[in-house]
C-alpha positions as CSV (number, residue, x, y, z in Angstrom):
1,X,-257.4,-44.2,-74.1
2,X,-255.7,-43.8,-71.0
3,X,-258.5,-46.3,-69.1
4,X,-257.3,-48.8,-72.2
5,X,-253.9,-48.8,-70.8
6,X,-254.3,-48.8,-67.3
7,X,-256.3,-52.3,-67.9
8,X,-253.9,-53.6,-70.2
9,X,-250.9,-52.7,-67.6
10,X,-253.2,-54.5,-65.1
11,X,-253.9,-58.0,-67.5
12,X,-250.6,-58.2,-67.8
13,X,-249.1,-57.7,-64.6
14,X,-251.6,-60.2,-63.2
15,X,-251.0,-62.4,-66.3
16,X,-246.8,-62.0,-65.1
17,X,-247.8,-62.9,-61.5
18,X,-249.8,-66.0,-62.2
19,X,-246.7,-67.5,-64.3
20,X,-244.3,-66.0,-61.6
21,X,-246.6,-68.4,-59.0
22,X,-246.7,-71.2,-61.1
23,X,-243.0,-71.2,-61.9
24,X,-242.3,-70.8,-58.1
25,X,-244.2,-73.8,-57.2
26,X,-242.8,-75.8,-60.2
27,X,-239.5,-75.0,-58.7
28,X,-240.8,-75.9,-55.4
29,X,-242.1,-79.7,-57.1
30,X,-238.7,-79.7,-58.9
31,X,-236.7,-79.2,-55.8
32,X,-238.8,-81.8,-53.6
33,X,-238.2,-84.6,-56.0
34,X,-234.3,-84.1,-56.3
35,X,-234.6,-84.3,-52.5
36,X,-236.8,-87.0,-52.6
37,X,-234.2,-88.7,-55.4
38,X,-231.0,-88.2,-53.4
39,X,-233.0,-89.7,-49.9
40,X,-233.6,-92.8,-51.9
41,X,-230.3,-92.6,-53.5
42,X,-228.8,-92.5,-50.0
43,X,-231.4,-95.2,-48.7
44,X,-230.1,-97.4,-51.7
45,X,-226.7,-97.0,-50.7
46,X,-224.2,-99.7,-51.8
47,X,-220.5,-100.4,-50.2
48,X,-218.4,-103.0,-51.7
49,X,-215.3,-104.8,-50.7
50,X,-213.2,-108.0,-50.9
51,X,-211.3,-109.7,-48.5
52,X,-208.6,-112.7,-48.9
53,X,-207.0,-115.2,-46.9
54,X,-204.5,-117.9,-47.1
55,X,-203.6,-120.8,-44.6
56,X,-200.9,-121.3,-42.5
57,X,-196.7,-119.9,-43.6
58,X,-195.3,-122.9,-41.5
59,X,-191.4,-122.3,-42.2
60,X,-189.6,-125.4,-41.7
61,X,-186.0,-125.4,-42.1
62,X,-185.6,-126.3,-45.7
63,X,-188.1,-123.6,-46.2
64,X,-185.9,-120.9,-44.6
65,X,-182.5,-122.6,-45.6
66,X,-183.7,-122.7,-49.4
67,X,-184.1,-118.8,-48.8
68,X,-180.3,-117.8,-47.3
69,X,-178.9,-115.2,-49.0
70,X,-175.5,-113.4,-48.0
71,X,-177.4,-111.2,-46.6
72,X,-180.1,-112.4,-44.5
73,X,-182.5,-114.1,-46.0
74,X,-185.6,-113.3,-48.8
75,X,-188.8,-115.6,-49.6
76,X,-190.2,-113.0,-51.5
77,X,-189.4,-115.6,-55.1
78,X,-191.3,-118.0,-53.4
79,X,-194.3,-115.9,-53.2
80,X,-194.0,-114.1,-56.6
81,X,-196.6,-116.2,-58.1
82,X,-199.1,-115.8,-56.2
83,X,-198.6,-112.4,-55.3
84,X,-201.2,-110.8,-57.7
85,X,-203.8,-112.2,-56.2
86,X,-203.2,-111.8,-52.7
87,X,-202.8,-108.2,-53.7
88,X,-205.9,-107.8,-55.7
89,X,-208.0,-107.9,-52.6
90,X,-209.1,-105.1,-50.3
91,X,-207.5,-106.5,-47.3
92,X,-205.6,-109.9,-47.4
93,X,-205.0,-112.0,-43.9
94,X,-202.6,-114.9,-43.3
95,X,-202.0,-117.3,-40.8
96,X,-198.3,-116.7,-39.4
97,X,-198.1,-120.7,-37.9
98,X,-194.6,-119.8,-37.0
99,X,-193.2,-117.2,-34.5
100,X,-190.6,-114.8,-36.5
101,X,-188.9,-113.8,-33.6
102,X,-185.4,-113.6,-35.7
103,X,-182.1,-115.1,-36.0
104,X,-180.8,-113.3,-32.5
105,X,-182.6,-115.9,-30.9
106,X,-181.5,-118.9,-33.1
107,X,-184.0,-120.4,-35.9
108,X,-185.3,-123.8,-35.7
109,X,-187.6,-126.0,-37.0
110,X,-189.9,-128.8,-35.7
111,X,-191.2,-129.1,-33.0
112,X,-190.3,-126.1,-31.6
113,X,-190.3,-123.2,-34.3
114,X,-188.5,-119.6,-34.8
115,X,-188.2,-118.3,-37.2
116,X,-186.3,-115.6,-39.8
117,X,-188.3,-111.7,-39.5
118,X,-187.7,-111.5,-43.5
119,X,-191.0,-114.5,-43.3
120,X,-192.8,-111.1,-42.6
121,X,-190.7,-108.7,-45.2
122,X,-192.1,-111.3,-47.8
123,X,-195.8,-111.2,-46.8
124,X,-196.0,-107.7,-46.5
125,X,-194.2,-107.4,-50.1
126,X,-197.2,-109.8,-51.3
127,X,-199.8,-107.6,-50.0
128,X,-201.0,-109.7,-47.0
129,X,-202.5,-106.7,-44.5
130,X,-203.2,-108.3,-41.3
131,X,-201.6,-111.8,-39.6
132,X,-203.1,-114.1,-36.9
133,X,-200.5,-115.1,-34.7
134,X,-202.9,-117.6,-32.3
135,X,-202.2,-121.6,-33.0
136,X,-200.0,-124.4,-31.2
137,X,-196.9,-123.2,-31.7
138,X,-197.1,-119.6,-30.3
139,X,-195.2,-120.2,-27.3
140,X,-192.5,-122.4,-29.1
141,X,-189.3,-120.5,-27.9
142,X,-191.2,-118.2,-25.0
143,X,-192.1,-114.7,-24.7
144,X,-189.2,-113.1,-26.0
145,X,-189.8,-114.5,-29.1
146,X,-193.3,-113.1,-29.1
147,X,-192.4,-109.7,-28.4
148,X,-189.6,-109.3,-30.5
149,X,-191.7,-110.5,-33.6
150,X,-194.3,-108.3,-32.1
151,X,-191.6,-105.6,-32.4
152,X,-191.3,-107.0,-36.3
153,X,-194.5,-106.7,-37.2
154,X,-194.9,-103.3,-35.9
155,X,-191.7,-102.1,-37.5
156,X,-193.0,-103.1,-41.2
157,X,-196.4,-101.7,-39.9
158,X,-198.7,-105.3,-40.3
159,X,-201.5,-105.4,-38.4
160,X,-201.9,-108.7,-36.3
161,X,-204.2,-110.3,-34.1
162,X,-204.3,-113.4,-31.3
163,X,-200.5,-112.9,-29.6
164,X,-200.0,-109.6,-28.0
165,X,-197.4,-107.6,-26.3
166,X,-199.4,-106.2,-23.0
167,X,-202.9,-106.7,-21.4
168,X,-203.6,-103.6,-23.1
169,X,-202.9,-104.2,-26.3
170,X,-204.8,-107.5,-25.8
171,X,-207.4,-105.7,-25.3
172,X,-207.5,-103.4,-28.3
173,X,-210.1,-105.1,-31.2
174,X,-208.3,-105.1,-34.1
175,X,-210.1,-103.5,-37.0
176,X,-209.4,-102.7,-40.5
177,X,-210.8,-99.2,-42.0
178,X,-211.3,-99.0,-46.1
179,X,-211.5,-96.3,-47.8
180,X,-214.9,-98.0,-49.0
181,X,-216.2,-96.7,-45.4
182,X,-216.6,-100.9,-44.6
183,X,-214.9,-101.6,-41.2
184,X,-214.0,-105.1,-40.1
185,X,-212.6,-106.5,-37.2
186,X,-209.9,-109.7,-36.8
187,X,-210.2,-111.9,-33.8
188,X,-208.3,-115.2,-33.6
189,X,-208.3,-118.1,-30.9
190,X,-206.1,-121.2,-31.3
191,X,-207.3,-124.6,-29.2
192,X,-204.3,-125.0,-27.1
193,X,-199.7,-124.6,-27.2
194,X,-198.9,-128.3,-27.8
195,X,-199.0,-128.7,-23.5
196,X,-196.8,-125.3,-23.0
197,X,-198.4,-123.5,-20.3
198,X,-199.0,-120.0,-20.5
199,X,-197.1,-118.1,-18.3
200,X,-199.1,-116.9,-15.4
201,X,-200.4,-113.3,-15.3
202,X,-199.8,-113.1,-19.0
203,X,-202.6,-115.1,-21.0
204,X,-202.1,-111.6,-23.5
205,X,-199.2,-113.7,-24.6
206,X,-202.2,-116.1,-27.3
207,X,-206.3,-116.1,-27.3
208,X,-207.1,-119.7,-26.2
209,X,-210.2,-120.8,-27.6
210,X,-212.8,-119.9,-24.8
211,X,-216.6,-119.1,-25.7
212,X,-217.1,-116.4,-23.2
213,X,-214.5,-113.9,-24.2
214,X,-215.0,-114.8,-27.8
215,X,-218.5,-113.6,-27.5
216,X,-217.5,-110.8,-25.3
217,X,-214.6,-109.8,-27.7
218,X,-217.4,-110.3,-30.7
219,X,-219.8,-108.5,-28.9
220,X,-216.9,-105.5,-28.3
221,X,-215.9,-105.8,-32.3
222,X,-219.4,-105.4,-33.7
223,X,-219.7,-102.0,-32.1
224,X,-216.4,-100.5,-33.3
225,X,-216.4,-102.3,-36.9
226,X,-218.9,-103.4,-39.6
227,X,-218.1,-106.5,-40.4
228,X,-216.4,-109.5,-38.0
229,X,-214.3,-112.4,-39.5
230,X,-212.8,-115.2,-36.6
231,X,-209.9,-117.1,-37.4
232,X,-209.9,-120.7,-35.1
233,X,-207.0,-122.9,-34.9
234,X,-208.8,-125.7,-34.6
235,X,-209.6,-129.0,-35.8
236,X,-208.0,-132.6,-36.6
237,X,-204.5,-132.9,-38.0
238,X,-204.2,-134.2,-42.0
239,X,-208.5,-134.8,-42.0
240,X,-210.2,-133.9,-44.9
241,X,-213.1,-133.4,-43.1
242,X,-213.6,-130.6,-40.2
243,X,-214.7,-132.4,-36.9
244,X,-217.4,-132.2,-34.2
245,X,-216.0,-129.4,-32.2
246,X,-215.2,-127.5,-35.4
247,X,-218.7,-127.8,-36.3
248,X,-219.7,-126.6,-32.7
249,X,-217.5,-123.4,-32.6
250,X,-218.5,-122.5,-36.2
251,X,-222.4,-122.7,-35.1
252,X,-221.3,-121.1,-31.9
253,X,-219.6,-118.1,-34.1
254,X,-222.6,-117.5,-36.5
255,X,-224.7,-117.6,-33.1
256,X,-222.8,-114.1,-32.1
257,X,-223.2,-112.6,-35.5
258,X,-219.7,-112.8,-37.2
259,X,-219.8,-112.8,-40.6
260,X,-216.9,-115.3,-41.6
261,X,-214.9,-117.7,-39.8
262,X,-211.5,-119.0,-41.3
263,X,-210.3,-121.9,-39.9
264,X,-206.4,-123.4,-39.8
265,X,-204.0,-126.3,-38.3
266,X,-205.2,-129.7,-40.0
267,X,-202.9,-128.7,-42.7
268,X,-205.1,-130.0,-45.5
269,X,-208.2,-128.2,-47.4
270,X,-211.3,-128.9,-46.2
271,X,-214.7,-127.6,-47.4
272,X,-215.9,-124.3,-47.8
273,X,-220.1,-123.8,-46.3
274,X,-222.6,-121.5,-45.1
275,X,-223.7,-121.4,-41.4
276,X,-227.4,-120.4,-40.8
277,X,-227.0,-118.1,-37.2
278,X,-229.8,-118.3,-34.4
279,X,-231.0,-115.1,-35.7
280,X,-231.5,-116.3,-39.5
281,X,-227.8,-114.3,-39.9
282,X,-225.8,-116.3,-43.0
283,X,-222.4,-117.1,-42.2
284,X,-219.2,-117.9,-44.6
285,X,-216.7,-120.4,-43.5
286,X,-213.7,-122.3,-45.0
287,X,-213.2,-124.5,-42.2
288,X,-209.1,-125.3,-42.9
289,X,-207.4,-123.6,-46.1
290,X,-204.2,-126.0,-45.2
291,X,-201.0,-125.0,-45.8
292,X,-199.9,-122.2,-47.7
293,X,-195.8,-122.6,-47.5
294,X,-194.5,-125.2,-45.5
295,X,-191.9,-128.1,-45.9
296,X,-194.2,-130.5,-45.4
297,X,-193.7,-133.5,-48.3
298,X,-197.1,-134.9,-48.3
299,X,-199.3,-134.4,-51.4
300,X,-202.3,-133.1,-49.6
301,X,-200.4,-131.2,-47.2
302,X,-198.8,-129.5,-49.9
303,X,-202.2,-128.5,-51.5
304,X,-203.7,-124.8,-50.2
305,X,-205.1,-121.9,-51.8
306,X,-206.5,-118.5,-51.3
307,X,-210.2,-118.0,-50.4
308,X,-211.5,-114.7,-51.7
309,X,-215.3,-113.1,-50.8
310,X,-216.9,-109.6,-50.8
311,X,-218.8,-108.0,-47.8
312,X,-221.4,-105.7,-49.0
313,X,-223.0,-102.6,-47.0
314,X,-226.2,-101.2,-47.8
315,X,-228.6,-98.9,-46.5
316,X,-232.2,-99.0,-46.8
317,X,-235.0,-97.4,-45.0
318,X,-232.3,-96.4,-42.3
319,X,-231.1,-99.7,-41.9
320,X,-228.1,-100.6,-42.5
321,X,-227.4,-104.5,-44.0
322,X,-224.1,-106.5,-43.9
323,X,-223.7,-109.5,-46.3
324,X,-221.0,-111.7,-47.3
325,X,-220.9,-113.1,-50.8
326,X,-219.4,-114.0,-54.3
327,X,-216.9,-116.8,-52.2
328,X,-214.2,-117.7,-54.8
329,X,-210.9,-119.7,-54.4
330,X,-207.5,-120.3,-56.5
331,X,-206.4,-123.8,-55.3
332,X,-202.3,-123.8,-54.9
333,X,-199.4,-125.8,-55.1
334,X,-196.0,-125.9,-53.0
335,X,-193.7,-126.5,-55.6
336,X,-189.9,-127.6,-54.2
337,X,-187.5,-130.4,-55.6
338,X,-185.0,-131.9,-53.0
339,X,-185.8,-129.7,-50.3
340,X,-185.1,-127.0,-52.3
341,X,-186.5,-123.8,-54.8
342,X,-189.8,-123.5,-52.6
343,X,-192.8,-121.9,-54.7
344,X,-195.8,-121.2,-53.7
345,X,-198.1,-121.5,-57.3
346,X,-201.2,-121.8,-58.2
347,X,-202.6,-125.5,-59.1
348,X,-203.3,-125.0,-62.5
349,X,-200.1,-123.6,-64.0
350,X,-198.4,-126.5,-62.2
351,X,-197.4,-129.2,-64.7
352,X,-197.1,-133.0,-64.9
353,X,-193.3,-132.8,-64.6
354,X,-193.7,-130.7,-61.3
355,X,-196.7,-133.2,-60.0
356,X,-197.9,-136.0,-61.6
357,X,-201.1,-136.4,-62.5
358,X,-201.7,-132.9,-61.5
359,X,-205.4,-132.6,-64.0
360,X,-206.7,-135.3,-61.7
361,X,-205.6,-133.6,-58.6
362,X,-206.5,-130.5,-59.6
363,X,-209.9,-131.5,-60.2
364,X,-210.1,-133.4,-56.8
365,X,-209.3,-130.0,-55.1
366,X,-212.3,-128.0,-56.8
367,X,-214.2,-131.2,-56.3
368,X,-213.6,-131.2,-52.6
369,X,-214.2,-127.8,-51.5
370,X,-216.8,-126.9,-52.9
371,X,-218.8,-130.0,-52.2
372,X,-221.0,-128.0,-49.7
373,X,-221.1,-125.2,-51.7
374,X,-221.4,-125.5,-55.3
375,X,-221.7,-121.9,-56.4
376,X,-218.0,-121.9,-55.2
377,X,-215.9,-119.5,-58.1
378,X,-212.8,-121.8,-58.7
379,X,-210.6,-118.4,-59.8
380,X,-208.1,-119.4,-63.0
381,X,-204.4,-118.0,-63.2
């Protein structure tokens, strides 16, 4: 009887440790394919974000007479409808065509522009993040308008790019970290200052266009951000049409691996396209998005927009892939009557009464940009 026992204690204690084993090494399978599932979970890792520009805030002096007020002066009306969408992006950039270096110094207009700090107050209420300061009229009224809108810009804490204060902050890439974990750096080169020289010892004062420190500074951006977008000032007043050397520096620019270029001074729109880079690299660029606000009175000067894409980041088998895609744009409208009630709004809620024949033009515009790229999103108010 006892013997009975003792083998039965024995079956089943080996019986116990045979399941004990095999659960063990079913936990061992289990654990190796959740590792297995959160490597290729990790591998397949996808970052999104969306980035928005606009063209250039040329203030004449209609613009910033129109927005006196008894205590300074505010253009934030002028942007309030169009302020949704420049907020709705991840980071938003525009193109500051006119030195705010503040009433102390005196405003003026054409040809030689200043203008009121509140231009700034406005964009920054909008939601524009980051402002190139690089085109013809940087060095309008000198350096001390510079740095004191320098001082401006740093007060209301916007980032900007292409006019600096110092060699050394020249020399610091500008780049913008999301909370997406994307990085991307701003760079931006204007073609020339309308004959001003720069002042000697202090080219920190604008980027001029030049191909080797573009591809230095692009080469210096890539390492410290993800993505890189280059904003030119470049290109042939009031054409519809971007020219040879805008062609040539937007090659150059896909050549160096930057992932969007944004282009600004003819004033008008002019087509959106995709560069092909000498290392098979696909490159975004709207070429001119024309003017934004501005004083200017002629129809297609008065035409602009905001050009939204995404930059994705993925990881795959260790390597890490940057695109730029989904381009969109909302075509708008400076709406003003008699020099007066500027507003910035987008085409399609403007009416007949505010521009006649506005269906027609509005269609031209969507017509014309995307010409080169038909998978354009035309975005609707």
């Amino acid at each position: 009887m006892v013997k009975r026992i003792v083998k039965a204690i024995i079956v089943i204690s080996c019986f116990l440790i045979i399941i004990g084993c095999s659960n063990d090494r079913q936990l061992e399978v289990n654990n190796h394919q959740e590792k297995k599932l959160m490597i290729e979970k990790k591998d397949q890792l996808k970052q999104q974000i969306s980035i928005a520009a606009v063209g250039d805030m040329l203030i004449h002096s209609e613009v910033y007479e129109d927005a006196k007020t008894k205590n300074g002066y505010d253009f934030t009306p002028m942007l309030k409808d169009v302020k949704p969408f420049l907020k709705d992006a991840t980071i938003t950039t525009a193109n500051q065509k006119t030195v705010i270096g503040g009433q102390a110094l005196g405003l003026s207009s054409y040809p030689s522009f200043n203008s009121p700090f509140e231009v700034g107050d406005a964009l920054k209420d909008a939601g524009v993040d980051i402002v190139t300061l690089a085109n013809n009229h940087t060095l309008d009224r000198g350096e001390k308008a510079i740095q004191q809108a320098i001082k401006h810009w740093e007060k209301i804490d916007m980032m900007y790019t292409g006019a600096y204060k110092s060699k050394k902050d020249q020399q610091r890439i500008r780049v913008y970290k999301t909370e997406a974990g994307i990085d991307v750096a701003f760079l931006a080169y204007t073609y020339g200052t309308n004959g001003i020289p720069v002042p000697k010892g202090k080219d920190y004062l604008v980027n001029l266009i030049d191909k080797e420190k573009i591809a230095k500074d692009v080469a210096q951006a890539k390492k410290q951000a993800d993505a890189v977008i280059l904003q030119l000032h470049v290109g042939t007043e009031y054409k519809m049409l971007p020219n040879q050397e805008q062609k040539d520096l937007v090659q150059f620019a896909a050549d160096q691996g930057v992932h969007a270029v944004i282009g600004h001074h003819p004033h008008v729109l002019q087509p959106f396209n995709w560069v092909k880079g000498k290392n098979g690299n696909k490159m975004f660029v709207a070429y001119s998005l024309g003017n934004f606000l501005s004083g200017q009175d002629e129809i297609y000067r008065r035409f602009g927009g905001i050009v939204k894409f995404q930059i994705t980041k993925s990881e795959k088998d260790g390597k890490t892939t940057i695109e730029v895609n989904h381009p969109a744009f909302l075509p708008t409208f400076v709406k003003f009557k008699q020099e007066a009630d500027f507003q910035v709004l987008p085409l399609a809620k403007v009416t007949n009464e505010d521009l006649k024949g506005t269906k027609e033009y509005y269609y031209e515009i969507k017509e014309h940009v995307s010409q080169w790229m038909p998978e354009l999103k035309i975005m609707e108010p």
